[in-house]
KEMI-713580 format. One record per residue (C-alpha): x, y, z; residue in one letter. Coordinates in nm, 3 decimals. Last residue first. Layout:
<sites>
      east     north        up   resn
         X         Y         Z      A
...
</sites>
This chain:
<sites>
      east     north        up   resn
     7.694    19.379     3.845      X
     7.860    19.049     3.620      X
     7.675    18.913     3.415      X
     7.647    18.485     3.453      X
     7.791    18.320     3.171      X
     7.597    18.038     3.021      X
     7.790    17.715     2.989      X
     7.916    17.644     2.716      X
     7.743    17.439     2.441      X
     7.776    17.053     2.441      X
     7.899    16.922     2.121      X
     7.686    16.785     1.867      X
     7.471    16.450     1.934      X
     7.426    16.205     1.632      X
     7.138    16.034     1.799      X
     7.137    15.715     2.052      X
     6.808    15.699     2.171      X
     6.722    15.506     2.583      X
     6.716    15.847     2.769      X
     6.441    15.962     2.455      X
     6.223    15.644     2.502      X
     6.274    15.631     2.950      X
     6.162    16.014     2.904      X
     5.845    15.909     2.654      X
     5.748    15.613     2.935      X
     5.821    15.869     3.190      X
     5.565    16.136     3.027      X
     5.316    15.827     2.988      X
     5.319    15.782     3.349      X
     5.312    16.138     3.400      X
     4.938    16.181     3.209      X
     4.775    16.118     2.869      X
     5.099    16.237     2.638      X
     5.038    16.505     2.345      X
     5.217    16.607     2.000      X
     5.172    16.926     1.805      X
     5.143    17.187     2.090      X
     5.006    17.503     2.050      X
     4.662    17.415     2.214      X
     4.277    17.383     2.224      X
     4.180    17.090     2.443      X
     4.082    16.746     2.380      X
     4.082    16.554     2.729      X
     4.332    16.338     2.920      X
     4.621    16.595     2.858      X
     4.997    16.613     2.900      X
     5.075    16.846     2.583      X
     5.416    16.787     2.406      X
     5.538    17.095     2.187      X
     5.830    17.017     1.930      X
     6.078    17.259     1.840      X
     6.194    17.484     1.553      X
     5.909    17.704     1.343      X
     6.004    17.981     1.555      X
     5.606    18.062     1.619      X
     5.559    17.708     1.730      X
     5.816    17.686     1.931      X
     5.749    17.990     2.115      X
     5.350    17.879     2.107      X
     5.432    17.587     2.306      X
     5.577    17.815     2.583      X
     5.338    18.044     2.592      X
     5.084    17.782     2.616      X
     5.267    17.646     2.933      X
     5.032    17.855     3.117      X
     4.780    17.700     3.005      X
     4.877    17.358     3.196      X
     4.999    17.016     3.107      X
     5.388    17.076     3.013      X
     5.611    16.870     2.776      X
     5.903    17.117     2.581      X
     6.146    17.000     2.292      X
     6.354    17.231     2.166      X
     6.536    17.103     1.867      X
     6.894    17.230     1.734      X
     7.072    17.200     1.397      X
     6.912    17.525     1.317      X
     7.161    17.738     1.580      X
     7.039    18.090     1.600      X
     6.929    18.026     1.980      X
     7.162    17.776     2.117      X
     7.455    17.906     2.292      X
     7.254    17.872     2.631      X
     7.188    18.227     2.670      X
     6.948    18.224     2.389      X
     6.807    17.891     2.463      X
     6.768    17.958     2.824      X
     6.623    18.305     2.787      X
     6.351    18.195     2.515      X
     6.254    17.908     2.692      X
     6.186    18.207     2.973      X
     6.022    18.433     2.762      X
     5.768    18.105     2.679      X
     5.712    18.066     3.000      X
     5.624    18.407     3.136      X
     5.717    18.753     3.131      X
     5.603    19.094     2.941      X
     5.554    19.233     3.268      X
     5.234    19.317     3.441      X
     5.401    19.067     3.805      X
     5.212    18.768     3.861      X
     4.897    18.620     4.050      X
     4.833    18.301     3.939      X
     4.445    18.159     3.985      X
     4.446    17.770     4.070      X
     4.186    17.473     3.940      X
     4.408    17.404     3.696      X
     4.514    17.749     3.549      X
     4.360    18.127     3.517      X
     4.587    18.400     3.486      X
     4.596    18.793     3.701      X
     4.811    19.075     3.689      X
     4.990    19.230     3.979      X
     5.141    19.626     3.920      X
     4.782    19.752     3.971      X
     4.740    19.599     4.337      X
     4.463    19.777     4.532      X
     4.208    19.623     4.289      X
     4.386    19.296     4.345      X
     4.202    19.232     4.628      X
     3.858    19.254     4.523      X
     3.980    19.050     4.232      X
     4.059    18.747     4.456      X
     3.743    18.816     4.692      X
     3.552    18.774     4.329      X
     3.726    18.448     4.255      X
     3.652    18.342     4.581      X
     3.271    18.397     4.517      X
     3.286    18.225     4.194      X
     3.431    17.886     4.347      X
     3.200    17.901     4.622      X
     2.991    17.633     4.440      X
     3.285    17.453     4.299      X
     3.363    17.322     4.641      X
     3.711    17.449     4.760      X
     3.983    17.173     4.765      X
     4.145    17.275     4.422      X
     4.069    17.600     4.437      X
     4.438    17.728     4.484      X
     4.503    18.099     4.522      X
     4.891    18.105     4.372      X
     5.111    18.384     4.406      X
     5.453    18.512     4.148      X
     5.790    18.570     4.179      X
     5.857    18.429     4.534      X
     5.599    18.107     4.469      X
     5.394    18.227     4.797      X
     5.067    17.998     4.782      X
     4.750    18.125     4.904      X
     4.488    17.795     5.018      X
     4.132    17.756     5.013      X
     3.965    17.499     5.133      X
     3.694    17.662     5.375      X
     3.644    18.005     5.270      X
     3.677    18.246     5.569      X
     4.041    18.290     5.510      X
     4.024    18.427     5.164      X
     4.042    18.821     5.226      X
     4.363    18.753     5.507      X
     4.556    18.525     5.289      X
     4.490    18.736     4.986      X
     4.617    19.047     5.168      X
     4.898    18.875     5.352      X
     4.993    18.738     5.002      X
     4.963    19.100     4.793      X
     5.189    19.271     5.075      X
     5.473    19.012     4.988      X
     5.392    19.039     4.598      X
     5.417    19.450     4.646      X
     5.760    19.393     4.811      X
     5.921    19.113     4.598      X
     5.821    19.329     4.238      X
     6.176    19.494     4.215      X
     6.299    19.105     4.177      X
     6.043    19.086     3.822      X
     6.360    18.969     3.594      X
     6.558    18.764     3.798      X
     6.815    18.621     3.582      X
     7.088    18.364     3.562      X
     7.112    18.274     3.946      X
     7.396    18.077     3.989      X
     7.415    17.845     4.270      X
     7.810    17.755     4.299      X
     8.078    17.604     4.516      X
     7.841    17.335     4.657      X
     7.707    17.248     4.346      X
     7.445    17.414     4.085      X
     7.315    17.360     3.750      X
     7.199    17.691     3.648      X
     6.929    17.946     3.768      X
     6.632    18.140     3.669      X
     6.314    18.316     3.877      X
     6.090    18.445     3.653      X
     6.040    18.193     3.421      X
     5.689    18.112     3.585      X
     5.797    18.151     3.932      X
     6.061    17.871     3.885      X
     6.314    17.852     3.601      X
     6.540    17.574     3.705      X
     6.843    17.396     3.507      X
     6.908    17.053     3.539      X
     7.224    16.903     3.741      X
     7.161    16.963     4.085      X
     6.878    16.699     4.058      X
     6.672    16.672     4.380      X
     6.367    16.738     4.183      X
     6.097    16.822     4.493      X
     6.387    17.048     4.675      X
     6.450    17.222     4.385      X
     6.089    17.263     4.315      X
     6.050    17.405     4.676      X
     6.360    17.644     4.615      X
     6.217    17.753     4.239      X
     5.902    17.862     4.423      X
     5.691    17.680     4.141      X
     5.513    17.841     3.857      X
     5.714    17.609     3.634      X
     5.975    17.582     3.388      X
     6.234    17.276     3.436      X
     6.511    17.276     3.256      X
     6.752    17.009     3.072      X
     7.055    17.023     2.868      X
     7.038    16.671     2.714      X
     7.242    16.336     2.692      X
     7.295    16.300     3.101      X
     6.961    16.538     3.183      X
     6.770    16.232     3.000      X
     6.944    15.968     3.242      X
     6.844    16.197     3.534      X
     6.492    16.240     3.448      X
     6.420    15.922     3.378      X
     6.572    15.861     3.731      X
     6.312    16.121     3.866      X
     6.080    15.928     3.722      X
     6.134    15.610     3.903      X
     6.199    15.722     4.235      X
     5.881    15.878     4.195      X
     5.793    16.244     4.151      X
     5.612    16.420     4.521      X
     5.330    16.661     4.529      X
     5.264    16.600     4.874      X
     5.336    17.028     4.939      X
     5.050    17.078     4.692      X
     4.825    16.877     4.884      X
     4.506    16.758     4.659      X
     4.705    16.627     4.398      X
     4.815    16.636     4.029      X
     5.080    16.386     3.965      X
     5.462    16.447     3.914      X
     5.662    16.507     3.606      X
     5.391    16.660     3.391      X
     5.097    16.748     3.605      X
     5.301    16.972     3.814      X
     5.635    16.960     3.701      X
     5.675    17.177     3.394      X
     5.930    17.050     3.127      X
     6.217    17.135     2.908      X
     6.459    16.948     2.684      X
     6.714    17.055     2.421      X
     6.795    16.836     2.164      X
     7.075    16.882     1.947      X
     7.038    16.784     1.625      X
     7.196    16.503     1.360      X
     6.836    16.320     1.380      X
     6.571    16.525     1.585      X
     6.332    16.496     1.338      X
     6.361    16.155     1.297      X
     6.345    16.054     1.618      X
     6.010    16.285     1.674      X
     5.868    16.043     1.368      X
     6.000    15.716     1.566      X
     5.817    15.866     1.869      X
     5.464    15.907     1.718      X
     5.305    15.642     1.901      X
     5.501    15.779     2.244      X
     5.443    16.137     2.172      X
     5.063    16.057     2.095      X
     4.902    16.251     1.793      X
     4.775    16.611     1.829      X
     4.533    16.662     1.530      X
     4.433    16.311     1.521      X
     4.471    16.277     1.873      X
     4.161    16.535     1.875      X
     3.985    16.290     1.655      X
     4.022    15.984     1.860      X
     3.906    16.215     2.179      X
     3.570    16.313     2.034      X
     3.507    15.977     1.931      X
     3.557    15.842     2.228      X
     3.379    16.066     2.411      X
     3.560    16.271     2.675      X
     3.596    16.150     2.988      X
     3.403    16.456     3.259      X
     3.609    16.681     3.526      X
     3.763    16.898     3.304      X
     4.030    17.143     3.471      X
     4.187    17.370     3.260      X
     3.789    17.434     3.117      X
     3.690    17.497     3.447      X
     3.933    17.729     3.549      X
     3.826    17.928     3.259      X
     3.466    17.901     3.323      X
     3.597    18.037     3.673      X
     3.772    18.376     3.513      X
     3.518    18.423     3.241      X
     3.239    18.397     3.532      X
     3.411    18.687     3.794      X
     3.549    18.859     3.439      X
     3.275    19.043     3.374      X
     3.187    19.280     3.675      X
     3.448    19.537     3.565      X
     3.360    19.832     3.620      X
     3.456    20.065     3.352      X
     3.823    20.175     3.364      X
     3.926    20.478     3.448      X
     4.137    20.353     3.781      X
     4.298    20.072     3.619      X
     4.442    20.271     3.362      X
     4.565    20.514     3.679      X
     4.687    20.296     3.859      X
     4.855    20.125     3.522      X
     5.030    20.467     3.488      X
     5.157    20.464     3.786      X
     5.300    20.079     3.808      X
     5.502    20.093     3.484      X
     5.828    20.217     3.655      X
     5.756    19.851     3.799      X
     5.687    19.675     3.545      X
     5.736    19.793     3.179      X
     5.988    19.995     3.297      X
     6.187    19.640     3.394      X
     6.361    19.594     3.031      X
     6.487    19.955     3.047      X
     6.673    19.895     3.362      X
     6.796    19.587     3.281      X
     6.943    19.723     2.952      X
     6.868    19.718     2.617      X
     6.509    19.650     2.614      X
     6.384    19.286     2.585      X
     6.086    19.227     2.396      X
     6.255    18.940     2.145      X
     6.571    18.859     2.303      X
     6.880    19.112     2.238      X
     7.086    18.896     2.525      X
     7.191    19.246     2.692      X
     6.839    19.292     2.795      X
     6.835    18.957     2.940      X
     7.092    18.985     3.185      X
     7.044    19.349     3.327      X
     6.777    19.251     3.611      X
     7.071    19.007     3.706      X
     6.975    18.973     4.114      X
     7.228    18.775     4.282      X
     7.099    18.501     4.517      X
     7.245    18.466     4.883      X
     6.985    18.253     5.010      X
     6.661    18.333     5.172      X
     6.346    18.115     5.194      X
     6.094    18.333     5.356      X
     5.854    18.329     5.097      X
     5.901    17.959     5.020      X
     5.667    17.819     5.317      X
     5.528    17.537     5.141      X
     5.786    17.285     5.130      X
     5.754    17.179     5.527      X
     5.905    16.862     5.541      X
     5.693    16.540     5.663      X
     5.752    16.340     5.333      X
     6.137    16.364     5.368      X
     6.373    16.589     5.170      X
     6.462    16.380     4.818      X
     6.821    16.380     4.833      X
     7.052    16.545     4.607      X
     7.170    16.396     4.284      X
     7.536    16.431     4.225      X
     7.646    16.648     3.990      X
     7.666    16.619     3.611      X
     7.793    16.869     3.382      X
     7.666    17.010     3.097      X
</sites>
C-alpha cells in the first residue's frame, strides 16, 4: 500500500460539521459489492439495493399495520444509557470482566503470537478510539502523537478507519491520505488517495441521499426547541446527539426522534453513546464493511491473515462479531466499564489505544507481500 504524504490537520476554527453539502466528484459503485459474492450481497448492484430503496413500499406499509409502538421511547434511552455509563465500576466487578476480555497491551505478546507469519490487517473507529469523547463533535481532534502511531502502523499494515463519520470530516480529522476510509457506518468507502486519485470503492445506500436530506431538515426542525441538542449530517447516515441535553429531557427527544421517523419508513433507527443513528433499512453496517475491504482487498479466503479491529461503541459490535463469527481476527473493545461484547481483548481509553498502536508500529513479524490494490468497477 502506498504511502502519501500526510495532509495537514485543518485548523481548530474550521467548520467540520457541515458535511451535507460537501460535494466532490465521487463515483457511485452500487454494483461493487454484489459482484464481490460477500455474504448478503445480491448479484448485482441493483439487486443488492432492493432491500433499500425498492424496499421502501412495502416497509410503508409494515410500518403502517403495526401496533403502536409506545415501547421503544424507554428501551431506546436505557440503551443510550448503558453505551454511556456514567458510574466506575467496582473493582471487583471490573477485574472479572478483564478476565473474560483481557487488556490488549497485557496480552500483547499472546496477540504477537497469533499474528506470527500473518498478515495483519488493521481497522479502527475514531470517536472514542483514536480521539477522545467530547462535548463538541467538530473539537474532536487526535494528537500529534496518535496520529503518528497511526502513520507508522499504516507503513507495515493496510489500514481503515470505520466510523459513522461524514467520511470528508473524518478525512479532514485523520489527515492521512494513506489509510483507507469507510465513513457513514461502512457506507461510504474509499482508498488511499492523492492528487491524481480519490477512489470511491462503494456507495452502497447513494439512492438513499434524498430521503436522508429531507430526514435532517425534519429532525433539525422537530428538535430545535430542546436546548443541547444537535442533528448531525454524516451523508449516509444522521446523528441526534444527546450528549449536551440533560438526561431529564432525554426521553422526550427520543420521542420527537421517532415522531419523525414515522414519515420515514426507508430510515431505521440505533442507539450509541449518548447519540441516536439514523441509517438507511439495508443490510449495512460495520461489520459489512470489514467484510468489503477484506474481500476486495485480496484478503478474504487467505488463512495466513489477521483482522484486527479496536472500536468503543455498539455499533462496532457488528464488526467484532464478523471476526468472531469467521473464527479469524482479533476484536479490541475501548471500554472503562464491563460491558457485553464480541470482542476478546479490550483497551481503557485512546491513550491506551496509542500505547497498543506505538506496540504493533514497533513488531517486526514475518510480513507477506502486500496485496493489490482493489480495483475500482468500472460503470
Amino acid at each position: 500500500m502506498g504511502i502519501a504524504a500526510a495532509a495537514a490537520l485543518p485548523a481548530p476554527g474550521r467548520a467540520l460539521f457541515a458535511c451535507r453539502g460537501a460535494a466532490g466528484a465521487v463515483s457511485s459503485l452500487r454494483g461493487a459489492y454484489g459482484g464481490l459474492g460477500l455474504p448478503g450481497a445480491a448479484a448485482d448492484g441493483g439487486k443488492f439495493l432492493a432491500a433499500g430503496a425498492r424496499g421502501a413500499p412495502a416497509a410503508a406499509a409494515a410500518a403502517a399495520n403495526a401496533p403502536p409502538a409506545r415501547t421503544c421511547t424507554s428501551r431506546v434511552v436505557e440503551a443510550i444509557r448503558a453505551s454511556s455509563p456514567t458510574r466506575c465500576p467496582a473493582v471487583d466487578e471490573y477485574d472479572a470482566w478483564t478476565r473474560t476480555h483481557p487488556s490488549a497491551l497485557g496480552s500483547f505478546d499472546q496477540i504477537a503470537a497469533a499474528a506470527k507469519g500473518k498478515r495483519i490487517v488493521m481497522f479502527m473507529d475514531y470517536d472514542g478510539t483514536l480521539s477522545p469523547i467530547v462535548t463538541d463533535p467538530d473539537m474532536a481532534f487526535m494528537s500529534p502523537e496518535m496520529r503518528a502511531a497511526v502513520r507508522n502502523v499504516a507503513k507495515h499494515y493496510p489500514t481503515a478507519i470505520v466510523t459513522g463519520r461524514c467520511i470528508e470530516k473524518v478525512c479532514c480529522f485523520v489527515g492521512l491520505p494513506e489509510l483507507y476510509y469507510a465513513g457513514s457506518h461502512g457506507m461510504d468507502i474509499k482508498g488511499p488517495s492523492s492528487k491524481e486519485d480519490n477512489t470511491v470503492l462503494l456507495q452502497p445506500a447513494r439512492e438513499f441521499l434524498p430521503v436522508i436530506d429531507k430526514a435532517y431538515r425534519a429532525l433539525e426542525e422537530k428538535t430545535k426547541d430542546t436546548p443541547g441538542a444537535r442533528v448531525e449530517n454524516n451523508k449516509f447516515c444522521l446523528s441526534v446527539h444527546f450528549r449536551c441535553v440533560d438526561e431529564k429531557s432525554w426521553s422526550s427527544l427520543a420521542d420527537k426522534v421517532k415522531a419523525v421517523l414515522r414519515d420515514f419508513p426507508e430510515l431505521k433507527l440505533n442507539e450509541g453513546r449518548k447519540v441516536l443513528e439514523i441509517r438507511p433499512s439495508i443490510m449495512w453496517d460495520k461489520g459489512k464493511a470489514v467484510e468489503f475491504l477484506l474481500k476486495s482487498l485480496g484478503f478474504d479466503d487467505r488463512t495466513n491473515v489477521l483482522p484486527v479491529y479496536i472500536g468503543d461503541d455498539r455499533t462496532d459490535e457488528d464488526a467484532f462479531k464478523v471476526l468472531r463469527e469467521r473464527g479469524q481476527g482479533i476484536g479490541i473493545l475501548v471500554s472503562k466499564c464491563p460491558r457485553e461484547t464480541d470482542a476478546s481483548y479490550s483497551l481503557q481509553d485512546p491513550t491506551e489505544v496509542m500505547e497498543f498502536l506505538v506496540r504493533l508500529g514497533q513488531w517486526k513479524p514475518l510480513r507477506s507481500p502486500s496485496p493489490a490494490r482493489p480495483r475500482v468497477q468500472q460503470q
